[in-house]
C-alpha positions in Angstrom: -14.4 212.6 75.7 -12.6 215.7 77.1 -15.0 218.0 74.8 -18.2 216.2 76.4 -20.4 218.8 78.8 -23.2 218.1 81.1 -25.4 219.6 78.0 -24.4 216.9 75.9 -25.9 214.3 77.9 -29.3 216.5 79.1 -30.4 215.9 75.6 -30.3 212.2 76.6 -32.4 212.4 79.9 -34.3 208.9 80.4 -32.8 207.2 77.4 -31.4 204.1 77.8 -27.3 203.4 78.0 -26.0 199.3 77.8 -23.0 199.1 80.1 -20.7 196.3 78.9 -19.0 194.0 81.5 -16.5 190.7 81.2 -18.2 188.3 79.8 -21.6 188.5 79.8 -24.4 190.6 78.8 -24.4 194.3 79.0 -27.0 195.9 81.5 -29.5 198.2 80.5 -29.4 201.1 82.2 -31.4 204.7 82.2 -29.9 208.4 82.3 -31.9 209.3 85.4 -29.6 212.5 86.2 -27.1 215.2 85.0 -25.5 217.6 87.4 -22.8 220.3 87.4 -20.3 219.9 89.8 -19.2 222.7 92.4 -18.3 226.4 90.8 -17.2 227.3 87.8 -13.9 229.2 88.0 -12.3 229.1 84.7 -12.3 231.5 81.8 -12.6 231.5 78.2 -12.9 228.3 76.4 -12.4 226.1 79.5 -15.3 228.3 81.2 -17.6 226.2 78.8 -17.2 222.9 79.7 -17.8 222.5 83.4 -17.4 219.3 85.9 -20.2 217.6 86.3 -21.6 214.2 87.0 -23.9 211.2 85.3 -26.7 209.0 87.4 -27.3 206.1 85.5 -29.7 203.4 87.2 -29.2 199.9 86.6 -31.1 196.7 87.7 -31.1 195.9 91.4 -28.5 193.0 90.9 -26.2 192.5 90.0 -24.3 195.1 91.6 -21.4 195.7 89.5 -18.4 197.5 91.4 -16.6 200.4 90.9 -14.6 200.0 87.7 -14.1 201.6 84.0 -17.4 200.3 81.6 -18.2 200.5 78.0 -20.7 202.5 78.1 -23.1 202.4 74.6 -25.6 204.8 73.4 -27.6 204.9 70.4 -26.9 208.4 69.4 -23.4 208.9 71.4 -21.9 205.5 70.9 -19.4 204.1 73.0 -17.5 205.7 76.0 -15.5 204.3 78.6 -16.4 205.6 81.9 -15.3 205.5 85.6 -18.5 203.9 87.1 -18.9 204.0 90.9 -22.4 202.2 92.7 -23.9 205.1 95.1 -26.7 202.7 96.5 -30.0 201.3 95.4 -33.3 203.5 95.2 -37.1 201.7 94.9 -36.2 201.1 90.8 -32.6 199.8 91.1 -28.7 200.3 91.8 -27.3 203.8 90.9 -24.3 204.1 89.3 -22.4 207.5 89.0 -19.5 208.9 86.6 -17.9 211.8 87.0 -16.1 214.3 84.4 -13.7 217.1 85.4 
């Protein structure tokens, strides 16, 4: 996951992710964003993979709270991200991860 770069998931804008909770179903959810995060100030290798941030939006309910999620993708497959709720818009609950 360390090697993963906001480029990786651009090529998966729109798509849908499942995020697995306890016991139940996972939630379909869509790749609605991809950002970089503040400047980049390292060199060389490290240079190419910058911080950035995920939106993924969810259903309206449930809300799930902030916790670490399977995340499943067709092409990616599984990761296990840090998944925090950053409010509702008109479609349903955002949900952001964040990779440094």
């Amino acid at each position: 996951m360390e090697k993963l770069t906001g480029a990786d998931f651009r090529l998966h804008l729109n798509q849908t992710f499942r995020i697995h909770k306890e016991s139940s179903e996972p939630l379909e959810s869509e790749l609605i964003e991809v950002s970089e995060v503040g400047p980049d100030s390292r060199e060389g290798e490290a240079a190419a993979r910058r911080s950035f941030s995920i939106l993924l939006r969810g259903p309206a309910e449930p809300v799930l709270p902030q916790a670490i999620y399977r995340i499943e993708h067709a092409e990616m497959g599984a990761l296990d991200l840090f998944l925090v709720p950053i409010g509702p818009d008109n479609q349903g609950m955002r949900y952001e991860a964040v990779f440094n």
